[in-house]
DSSP file (Angstrom, degrees, kcal/mol; ACC not computed):
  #  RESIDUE AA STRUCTURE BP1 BP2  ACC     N-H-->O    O-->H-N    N-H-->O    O-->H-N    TCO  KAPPA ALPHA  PHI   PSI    X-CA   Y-CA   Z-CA
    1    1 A X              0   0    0      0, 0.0     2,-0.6     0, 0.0    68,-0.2   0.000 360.0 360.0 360.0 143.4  134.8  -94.0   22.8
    2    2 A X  E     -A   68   0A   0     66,-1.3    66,-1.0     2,-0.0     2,-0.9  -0.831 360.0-140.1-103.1 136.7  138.1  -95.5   23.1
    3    3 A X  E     +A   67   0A   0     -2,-0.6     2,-0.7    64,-0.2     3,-0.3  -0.777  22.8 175.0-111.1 101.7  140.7  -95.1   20.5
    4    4 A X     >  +     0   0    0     62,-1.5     4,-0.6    -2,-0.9     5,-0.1  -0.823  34.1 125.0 -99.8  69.4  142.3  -98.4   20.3
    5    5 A X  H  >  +     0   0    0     -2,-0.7     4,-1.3    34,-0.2    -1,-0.2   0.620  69.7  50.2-118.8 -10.5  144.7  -97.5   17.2
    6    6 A X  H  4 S+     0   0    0     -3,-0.3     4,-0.3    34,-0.2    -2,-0.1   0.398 110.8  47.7-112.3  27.8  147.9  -98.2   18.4
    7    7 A X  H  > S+     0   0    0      2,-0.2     4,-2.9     3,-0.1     3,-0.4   0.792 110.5  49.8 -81.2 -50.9  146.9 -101.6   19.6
    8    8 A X  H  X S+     0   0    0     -4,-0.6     4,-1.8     1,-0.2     6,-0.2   0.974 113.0  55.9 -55.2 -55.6  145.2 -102.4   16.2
    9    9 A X  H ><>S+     0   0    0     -4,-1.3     5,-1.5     1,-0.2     3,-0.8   0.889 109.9  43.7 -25.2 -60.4  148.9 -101.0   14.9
   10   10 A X  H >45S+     0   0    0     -3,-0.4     3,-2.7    -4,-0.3    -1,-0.2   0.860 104.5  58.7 -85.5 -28.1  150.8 -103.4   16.9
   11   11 A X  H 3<5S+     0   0    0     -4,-2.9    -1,-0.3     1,-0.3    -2,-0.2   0.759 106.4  51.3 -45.0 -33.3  148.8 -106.2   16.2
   12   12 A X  T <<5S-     0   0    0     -4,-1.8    -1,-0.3    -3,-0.8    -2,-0.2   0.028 124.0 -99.9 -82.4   6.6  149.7 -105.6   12.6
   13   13 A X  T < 5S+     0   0    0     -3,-2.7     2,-0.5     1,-0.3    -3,-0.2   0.096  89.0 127.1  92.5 -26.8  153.7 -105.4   13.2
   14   14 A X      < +     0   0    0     -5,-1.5    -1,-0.3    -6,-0.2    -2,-0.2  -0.537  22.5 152.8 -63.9 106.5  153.3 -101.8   13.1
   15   15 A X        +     0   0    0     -2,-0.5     2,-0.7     1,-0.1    -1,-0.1   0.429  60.8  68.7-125.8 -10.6  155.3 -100.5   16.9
   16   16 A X    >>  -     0   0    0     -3,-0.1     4,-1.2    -7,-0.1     3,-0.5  -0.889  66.6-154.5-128.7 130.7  156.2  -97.1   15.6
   17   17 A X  T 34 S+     0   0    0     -2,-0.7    -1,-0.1     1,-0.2    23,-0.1   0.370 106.0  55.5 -71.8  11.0  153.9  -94.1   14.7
   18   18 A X  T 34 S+     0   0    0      3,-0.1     3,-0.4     2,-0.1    -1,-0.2   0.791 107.0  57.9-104.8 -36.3  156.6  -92.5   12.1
   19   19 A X  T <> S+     0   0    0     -3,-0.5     4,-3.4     1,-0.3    -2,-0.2   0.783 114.2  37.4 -18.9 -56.9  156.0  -96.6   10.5
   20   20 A X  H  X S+     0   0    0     -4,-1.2     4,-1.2     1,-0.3    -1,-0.3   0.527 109.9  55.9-100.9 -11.1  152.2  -95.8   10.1
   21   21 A X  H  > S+     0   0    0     -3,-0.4     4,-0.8    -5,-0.3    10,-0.4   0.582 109.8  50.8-113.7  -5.4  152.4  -92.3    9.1
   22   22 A X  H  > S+     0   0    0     -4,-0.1     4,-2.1     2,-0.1    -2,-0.2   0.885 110.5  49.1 -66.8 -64.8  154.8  -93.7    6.1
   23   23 A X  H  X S+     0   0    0     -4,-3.4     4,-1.5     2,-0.2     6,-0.2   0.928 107.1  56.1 -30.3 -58.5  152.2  -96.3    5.2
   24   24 A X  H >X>S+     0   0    0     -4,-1.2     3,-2.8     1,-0.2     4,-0.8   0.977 107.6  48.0 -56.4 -63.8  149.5  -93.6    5.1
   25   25 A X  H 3<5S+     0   0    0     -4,-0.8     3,-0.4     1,-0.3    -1,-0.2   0.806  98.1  59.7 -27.3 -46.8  151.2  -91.5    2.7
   26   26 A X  H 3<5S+     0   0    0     -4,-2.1    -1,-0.3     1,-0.2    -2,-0.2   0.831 115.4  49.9 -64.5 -18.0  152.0  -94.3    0.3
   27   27 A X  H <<5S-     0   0    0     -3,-2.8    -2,-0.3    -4,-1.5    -1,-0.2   0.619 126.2-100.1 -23.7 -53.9  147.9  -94.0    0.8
   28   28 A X  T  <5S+     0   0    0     -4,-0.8     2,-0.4    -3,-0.4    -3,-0.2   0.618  87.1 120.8  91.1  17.2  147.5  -90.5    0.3
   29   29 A X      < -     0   0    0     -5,-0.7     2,-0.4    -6,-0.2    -1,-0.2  -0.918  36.7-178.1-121.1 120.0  147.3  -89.6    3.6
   30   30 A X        +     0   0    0     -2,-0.4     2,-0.7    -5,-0.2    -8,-0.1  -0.695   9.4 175.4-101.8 118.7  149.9  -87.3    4.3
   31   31 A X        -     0   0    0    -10,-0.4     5,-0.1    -2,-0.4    -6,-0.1  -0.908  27.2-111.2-139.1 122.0  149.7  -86.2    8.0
   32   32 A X     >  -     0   0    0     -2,-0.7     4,-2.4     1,-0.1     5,-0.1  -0.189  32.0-107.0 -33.3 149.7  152.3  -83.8   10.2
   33   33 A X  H  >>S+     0   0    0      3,-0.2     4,-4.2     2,-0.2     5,-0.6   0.854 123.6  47.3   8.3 -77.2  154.5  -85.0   12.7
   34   34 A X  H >>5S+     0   0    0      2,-0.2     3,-2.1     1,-0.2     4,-1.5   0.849 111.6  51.3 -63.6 -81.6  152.1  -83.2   15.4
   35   35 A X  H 3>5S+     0   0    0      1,-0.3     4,-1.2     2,-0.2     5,-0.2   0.630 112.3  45.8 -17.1 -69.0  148.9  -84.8   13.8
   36   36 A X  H 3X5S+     0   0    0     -4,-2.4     4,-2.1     1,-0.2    -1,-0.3   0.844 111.4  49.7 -58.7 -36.6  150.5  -88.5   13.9
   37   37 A X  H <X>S+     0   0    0     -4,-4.2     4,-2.0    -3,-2.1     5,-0.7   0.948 113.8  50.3 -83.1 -36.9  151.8  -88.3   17.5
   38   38 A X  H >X<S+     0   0    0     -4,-1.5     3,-1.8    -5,-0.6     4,-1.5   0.652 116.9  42.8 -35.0-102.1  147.9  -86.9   18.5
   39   39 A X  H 3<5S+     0   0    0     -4,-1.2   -34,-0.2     1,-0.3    -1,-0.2   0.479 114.6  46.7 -24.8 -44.1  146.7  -89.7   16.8
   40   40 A X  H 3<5S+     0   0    0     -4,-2.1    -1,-0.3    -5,-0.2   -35,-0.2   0.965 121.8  29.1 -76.2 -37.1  149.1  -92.1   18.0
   41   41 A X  H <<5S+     0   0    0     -4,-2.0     2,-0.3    -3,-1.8    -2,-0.2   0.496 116.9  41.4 -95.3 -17.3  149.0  -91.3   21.9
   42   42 A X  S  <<S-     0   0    0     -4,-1.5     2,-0.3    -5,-0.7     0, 0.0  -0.920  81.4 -98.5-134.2 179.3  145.6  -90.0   22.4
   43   43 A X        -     0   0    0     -2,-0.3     2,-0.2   -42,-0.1    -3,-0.1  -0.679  49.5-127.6 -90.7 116.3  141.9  -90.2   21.7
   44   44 A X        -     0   0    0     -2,-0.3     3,-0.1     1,-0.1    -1,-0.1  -0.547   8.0-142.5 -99.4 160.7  141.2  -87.7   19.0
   45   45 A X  S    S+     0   0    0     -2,-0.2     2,-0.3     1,-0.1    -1,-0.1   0.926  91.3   6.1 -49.1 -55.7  138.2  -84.6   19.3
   46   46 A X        +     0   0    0      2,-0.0     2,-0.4     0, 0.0    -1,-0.1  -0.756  57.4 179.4-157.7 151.9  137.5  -85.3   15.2
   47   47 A X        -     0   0    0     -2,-0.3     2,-0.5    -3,-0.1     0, 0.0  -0.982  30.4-129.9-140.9 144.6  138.6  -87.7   12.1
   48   48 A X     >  -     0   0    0     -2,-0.4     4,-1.3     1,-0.1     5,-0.2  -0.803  20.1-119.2-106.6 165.6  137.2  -87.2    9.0
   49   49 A X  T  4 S+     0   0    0     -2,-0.5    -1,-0.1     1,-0.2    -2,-0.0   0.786 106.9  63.1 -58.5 -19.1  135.9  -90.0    7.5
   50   50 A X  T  > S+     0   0    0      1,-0.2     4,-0.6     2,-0.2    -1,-0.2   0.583 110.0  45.9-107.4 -18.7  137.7  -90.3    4.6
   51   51 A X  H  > S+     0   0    0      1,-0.2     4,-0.7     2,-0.2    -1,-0.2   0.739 106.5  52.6-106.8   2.8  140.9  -90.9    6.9
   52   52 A X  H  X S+     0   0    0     -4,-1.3     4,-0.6     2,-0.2    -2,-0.2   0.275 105.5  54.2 -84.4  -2.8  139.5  -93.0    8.9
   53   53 A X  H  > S+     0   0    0     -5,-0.2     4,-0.9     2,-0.1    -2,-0.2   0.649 117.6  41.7 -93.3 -28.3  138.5  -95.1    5.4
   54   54 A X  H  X S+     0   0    0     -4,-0.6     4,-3.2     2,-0.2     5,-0.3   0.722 111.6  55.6-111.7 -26.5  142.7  -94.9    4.5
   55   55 A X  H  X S+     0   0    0     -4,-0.7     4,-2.7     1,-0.2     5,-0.3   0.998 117.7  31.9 -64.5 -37.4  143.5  -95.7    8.2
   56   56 A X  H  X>S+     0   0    0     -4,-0.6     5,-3.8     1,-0.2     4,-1.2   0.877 116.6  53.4 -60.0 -37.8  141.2  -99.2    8.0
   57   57 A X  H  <5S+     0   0    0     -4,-0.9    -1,-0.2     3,-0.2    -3,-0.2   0.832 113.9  44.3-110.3 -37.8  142.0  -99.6    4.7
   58   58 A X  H  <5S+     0   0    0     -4,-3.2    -2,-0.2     1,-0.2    -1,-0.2   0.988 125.8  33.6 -58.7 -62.2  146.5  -99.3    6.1
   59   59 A X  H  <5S-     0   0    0     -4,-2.7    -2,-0.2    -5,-0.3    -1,-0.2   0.708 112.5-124.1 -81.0 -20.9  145.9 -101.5    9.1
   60   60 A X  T  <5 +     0   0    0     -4,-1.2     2,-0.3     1,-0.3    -3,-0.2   0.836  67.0 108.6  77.6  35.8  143.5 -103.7    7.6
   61   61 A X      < -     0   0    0     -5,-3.8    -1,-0.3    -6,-0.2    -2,-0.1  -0.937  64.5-102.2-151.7 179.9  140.7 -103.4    9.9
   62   62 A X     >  -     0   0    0     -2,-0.3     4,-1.5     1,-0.1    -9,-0.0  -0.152  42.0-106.3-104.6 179.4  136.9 -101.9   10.3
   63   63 A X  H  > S+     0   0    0      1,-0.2     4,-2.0     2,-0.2    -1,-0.1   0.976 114.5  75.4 -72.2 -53.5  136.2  -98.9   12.2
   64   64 A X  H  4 S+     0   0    0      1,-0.2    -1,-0.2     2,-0.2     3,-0.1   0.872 101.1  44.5 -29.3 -59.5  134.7 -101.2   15.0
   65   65 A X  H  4 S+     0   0    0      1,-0.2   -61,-0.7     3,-0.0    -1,-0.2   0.976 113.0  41.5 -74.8 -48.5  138.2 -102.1   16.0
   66   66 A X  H  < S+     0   0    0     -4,-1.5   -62,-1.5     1,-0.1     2,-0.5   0.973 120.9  46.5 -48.8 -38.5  140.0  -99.0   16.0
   67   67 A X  E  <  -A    3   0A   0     -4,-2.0     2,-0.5   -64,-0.2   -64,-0.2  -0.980  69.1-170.3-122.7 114.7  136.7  -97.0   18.0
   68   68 A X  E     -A    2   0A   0    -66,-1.0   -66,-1.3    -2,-0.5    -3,-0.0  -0.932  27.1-123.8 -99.0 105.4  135.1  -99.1   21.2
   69   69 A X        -     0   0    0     -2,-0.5     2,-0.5   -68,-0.2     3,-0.1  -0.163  19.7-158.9 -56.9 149.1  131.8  -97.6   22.5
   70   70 A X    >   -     0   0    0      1,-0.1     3,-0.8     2,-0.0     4,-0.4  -0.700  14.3-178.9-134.3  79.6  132.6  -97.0   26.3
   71   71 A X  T 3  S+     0   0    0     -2,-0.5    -1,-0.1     1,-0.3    -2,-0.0   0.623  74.3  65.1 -74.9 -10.9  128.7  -96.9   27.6
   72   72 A X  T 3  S+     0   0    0      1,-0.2    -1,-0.3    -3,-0.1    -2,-0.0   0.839  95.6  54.3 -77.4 -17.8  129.7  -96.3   30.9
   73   73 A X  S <  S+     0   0    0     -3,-0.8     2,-0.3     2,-0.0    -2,-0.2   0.825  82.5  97.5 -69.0 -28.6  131.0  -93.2   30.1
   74   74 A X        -     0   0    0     -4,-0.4     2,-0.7     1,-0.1    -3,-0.0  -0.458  61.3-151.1 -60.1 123.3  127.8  -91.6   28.4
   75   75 A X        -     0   0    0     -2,-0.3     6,-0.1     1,-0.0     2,-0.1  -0.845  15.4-133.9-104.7 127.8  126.0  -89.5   30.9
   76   76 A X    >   -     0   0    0     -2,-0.7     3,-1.0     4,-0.2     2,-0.3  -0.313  16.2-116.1 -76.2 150.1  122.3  -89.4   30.0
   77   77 A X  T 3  S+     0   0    0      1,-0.2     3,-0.1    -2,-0.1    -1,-0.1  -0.742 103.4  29.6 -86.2 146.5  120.2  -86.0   30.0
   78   78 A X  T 3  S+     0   0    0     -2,-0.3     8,-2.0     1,-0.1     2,-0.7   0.477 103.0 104.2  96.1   8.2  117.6  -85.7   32.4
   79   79 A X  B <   -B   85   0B   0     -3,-1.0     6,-0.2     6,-0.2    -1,-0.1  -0.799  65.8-130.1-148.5 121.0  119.7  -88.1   34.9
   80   80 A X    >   -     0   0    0      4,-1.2     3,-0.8    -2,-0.7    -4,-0.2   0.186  35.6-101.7 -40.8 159.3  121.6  -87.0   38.0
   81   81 A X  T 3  S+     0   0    0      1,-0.2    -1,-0.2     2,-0.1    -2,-0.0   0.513 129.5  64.8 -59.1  -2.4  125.4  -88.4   38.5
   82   82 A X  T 3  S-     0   0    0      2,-0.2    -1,-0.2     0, 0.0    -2,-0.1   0.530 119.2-119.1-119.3 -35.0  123.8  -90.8   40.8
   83   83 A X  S <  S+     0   0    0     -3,-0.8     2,-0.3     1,-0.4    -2,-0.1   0.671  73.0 130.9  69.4  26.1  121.7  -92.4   37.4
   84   84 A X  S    S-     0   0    0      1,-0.0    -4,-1.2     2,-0.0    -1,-0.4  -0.778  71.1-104.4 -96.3 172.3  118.5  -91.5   39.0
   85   85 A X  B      B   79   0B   0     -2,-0.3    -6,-0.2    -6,-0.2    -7,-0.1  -0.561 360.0 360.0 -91.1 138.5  115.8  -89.4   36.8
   86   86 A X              0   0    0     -8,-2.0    -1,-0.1    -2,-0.3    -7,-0.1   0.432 360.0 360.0 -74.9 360.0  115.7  -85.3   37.9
């Protein structure tokens, strides 16, 4: 997956990740320093849902934009690096 969130951010006026981690709060999602720069500069391991519901709900947009399936990246079981069947 690609984590498009501080594109979705900029689109919205938003340029700065201290900006978006004020906005979440007024929310009710209160997130550390270290958290918000994860979030902002990389793709993160885990989200929970319910902040990924206050992030759509800040920026104004569905999960679909923020998260882009990246199918070349999925490696199937049962199939060499090559994408033939073992």
């Amino acid at each position: 997956m690609k984590w498009n969130l501080r594109l979705v951010a900029a689109q919205r006026g938003i340029w700065k990740a201290t900006e978006l981690q004020r906005q979440l709060a007024e929310h009710g999602l209160v997130i550390s320093a270290g958290k918000m720069s994860g979030l902002w500069s990389k793709t993160p391991a885990s989200l929970k849902l319910d902040d990924l519901e206050i992030i759509c709900t800040v920026l104004g947009c569905d999960v679909g934009d923020l998260l882009v399936p990246e199918p070349r990246k999925v490696v199937v079981r049962g199939e060499s690096a090559a994408g033939g069947a073992e």
